[in-house]
C-alpha positions as CSV (number, residue, x, y, z in Angstrom):
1,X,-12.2,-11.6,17.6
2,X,-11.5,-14.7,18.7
3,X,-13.3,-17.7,20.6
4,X,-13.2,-21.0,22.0
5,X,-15.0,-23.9,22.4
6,X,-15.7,-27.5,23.2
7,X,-16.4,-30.6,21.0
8,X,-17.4,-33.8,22.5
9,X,-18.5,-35.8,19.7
10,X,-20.7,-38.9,19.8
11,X,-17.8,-41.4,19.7
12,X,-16.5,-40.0,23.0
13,X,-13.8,-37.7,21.3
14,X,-13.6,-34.4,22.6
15,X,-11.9,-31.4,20.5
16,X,-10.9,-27.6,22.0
17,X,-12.3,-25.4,18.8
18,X,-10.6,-22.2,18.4
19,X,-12.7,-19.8,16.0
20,X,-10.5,-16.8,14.8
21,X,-12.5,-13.9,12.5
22,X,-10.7,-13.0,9.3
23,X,-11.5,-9.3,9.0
24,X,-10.9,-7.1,5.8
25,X,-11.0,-3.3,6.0
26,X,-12.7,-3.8,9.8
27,X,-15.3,-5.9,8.6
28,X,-15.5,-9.7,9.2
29,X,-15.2,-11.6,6.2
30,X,-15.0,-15.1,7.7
31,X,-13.4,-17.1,10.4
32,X,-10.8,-19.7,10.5
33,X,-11.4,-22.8,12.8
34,X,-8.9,-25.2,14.1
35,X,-9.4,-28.4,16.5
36,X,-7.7,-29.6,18.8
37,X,-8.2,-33.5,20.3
38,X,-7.9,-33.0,23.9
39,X,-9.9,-36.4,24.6
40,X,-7.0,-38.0,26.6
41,X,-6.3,-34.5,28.6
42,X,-9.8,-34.5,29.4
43,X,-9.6,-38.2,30.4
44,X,-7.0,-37.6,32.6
45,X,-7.9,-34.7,34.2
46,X,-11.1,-36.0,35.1
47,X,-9.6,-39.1,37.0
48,X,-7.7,-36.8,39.0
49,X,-10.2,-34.9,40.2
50,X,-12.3,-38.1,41.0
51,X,-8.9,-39.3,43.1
52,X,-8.4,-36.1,44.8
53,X,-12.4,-36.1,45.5
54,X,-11.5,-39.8,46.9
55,X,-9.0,-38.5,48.8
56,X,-10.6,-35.4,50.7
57,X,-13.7,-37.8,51.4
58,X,-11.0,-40.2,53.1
59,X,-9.1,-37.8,54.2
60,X,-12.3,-35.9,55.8
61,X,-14.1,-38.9,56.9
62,X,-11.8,-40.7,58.6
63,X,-13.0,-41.9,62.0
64,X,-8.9,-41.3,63.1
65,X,-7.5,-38.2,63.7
66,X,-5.4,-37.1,60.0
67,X,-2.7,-34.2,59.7
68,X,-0.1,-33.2,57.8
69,X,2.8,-31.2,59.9
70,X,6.0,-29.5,59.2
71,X,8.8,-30.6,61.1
72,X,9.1,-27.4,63.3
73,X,5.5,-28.3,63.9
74,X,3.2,-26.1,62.0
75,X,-0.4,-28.2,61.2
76,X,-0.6,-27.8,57.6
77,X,-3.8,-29.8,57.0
78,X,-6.5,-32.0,59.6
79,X,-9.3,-33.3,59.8
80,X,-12.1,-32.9,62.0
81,X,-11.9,-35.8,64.2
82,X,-8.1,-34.8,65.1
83,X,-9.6,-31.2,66.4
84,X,-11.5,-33.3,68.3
85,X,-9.1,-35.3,69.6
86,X,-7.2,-32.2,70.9
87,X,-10.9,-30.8,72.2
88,X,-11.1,-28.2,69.7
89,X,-14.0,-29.6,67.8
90,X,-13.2,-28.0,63.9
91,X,-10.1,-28.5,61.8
92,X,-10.2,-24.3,61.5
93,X,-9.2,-24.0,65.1
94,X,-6.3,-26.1,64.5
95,X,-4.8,-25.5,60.8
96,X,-1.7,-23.0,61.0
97,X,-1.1,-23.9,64.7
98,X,2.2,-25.2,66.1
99,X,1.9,-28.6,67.8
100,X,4.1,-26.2,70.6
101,X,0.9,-24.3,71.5
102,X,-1.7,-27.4,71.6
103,X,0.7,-29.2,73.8
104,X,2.7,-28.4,77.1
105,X,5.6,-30.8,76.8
106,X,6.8,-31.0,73.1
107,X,10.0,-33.4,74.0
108,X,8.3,-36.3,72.2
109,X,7.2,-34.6,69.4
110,X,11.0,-33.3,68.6
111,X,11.9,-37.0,69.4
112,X,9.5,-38.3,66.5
113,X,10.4,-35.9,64.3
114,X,14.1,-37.0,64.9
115,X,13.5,-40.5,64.3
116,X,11.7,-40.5,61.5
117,X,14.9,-38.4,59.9
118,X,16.4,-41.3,60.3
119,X,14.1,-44.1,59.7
120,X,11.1,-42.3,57.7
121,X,8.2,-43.7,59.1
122,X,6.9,-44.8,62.8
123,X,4.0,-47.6,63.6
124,X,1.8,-48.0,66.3
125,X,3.8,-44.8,68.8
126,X,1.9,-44.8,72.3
127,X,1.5,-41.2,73.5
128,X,0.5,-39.7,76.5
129,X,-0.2,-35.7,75.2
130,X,-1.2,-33.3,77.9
131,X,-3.1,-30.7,76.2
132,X,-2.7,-27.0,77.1
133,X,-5.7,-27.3,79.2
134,X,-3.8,-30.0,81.5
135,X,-6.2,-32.6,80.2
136,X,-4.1,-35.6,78.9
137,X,-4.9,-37.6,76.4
138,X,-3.7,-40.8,75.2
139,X,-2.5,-41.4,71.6
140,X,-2.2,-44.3,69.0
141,X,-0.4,-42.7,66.4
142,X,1.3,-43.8,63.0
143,X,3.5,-41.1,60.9
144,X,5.3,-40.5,58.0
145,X,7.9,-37.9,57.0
146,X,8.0,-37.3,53.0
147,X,9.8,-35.3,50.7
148,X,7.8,-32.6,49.3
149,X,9.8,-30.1,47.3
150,X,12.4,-28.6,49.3
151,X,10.6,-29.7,52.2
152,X,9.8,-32.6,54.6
153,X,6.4,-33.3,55.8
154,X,5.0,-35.3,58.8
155,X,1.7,-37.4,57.7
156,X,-0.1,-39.1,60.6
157,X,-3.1,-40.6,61.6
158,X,-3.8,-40.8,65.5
159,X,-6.8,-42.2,67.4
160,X,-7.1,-41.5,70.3
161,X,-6.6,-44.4,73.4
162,X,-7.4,-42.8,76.5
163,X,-10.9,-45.0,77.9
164,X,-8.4,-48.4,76.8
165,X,-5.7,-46.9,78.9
166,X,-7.7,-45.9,81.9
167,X,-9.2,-49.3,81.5
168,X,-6.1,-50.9,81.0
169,X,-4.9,-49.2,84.9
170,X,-8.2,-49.7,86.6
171,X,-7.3,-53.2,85.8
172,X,-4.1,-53.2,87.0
173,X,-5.1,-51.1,90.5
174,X,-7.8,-53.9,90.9
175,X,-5.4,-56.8,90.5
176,X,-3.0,-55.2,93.3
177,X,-5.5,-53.7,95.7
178,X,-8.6,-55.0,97.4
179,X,-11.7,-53.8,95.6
180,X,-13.6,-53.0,98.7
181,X,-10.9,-51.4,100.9
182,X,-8.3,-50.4,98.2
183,X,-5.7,-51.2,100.1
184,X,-2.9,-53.5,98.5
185,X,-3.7,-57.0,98.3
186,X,-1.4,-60.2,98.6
187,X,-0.3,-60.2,95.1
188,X,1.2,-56.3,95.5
189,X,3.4,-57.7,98.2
């Protein structure tokens, strides 16, 4: 019979015990303890936990859309606000996806994906995404490709642009066009 243990002694030193039972002719006739000092595994795995618990809040609460991707396109991981960017409100809807089914035209997507083979990481990519619904959807998006294993892995964060860009061409109509008539002004000519 055998059983084990913690120790956390008063100095902050923690020890697995491990009890064994001696037994003579069936009956237990004593038990032989060892300790173990397992105060720096302890240490340590408790900081990771409290950086992976750091890293799903961040990863969670981020006001930006977060994913992680396969290169063929397969959503590993999101969070919720890049469901909601695509308009399907809950990270469950999305996970296990293919970017090929949220999206009608893939083209840029393989484009990324080829670049970053090349170059590893992209800044500041404006997208126009037109979802499967036809909706489009404006895109600020930075990514990553790492090496995980045997495989690579697109990280990316997107937010999405669309009221600056509609802003941005409402501008641009009303600097060519005459507000009341909308017909083209001076300047378009």
């Amino acid at each position: 019979e055998q059983s084990v243990d913690v120790v956390e002694l008063n100095d902050g030193r923690v020890f697995d015990r491990v009890s064994i039972a001696r037994l003579l002719d069936g009956a237990v006739v004593g038990r032989v303890w060892s300790f173990r000092e397992v105060t720096e595994k302890r240490r340590a795995e408790a900081t990771i936990l409290a950086s992976e618990r750091r890293y799903r809040q961040l990863f969670e609460r981020n006001a930006a859309g977060v994913y992680r991707a396969t290169t063929d396109g397969v959503i590993i991981d999101c969070n919720d606000a890049f469901a909601r960017i695509l308009k399907l409100e809950t990270r469950e809807r999305v996970v296990g996806r293919s970017f090929d089914e949220l999206f009608l035209d893939s083209s840029e997507r393989e484009a990324i994906v080829d670049t970053l083979r090349d170059g590893g990481s992209l800044t500041g990519v404006e997208l126009a995404l037109t979802l499967q619904d036809g909706s489009k959807v404006w895109i600020l998006e930075n990514v990553t490709m790492i090496r995980e294993g045997d495989l690579d892995i697109l990280e990316g964060t997107m937010v999405d642009i669309s009221t600056l860009k509609r802003a941005e061409e409402q501008m641009e109509f009303q600097a060519y066009h005459d507000v009341l008539t909308l017909l083209p002004n001076r300047r378009m000519f």
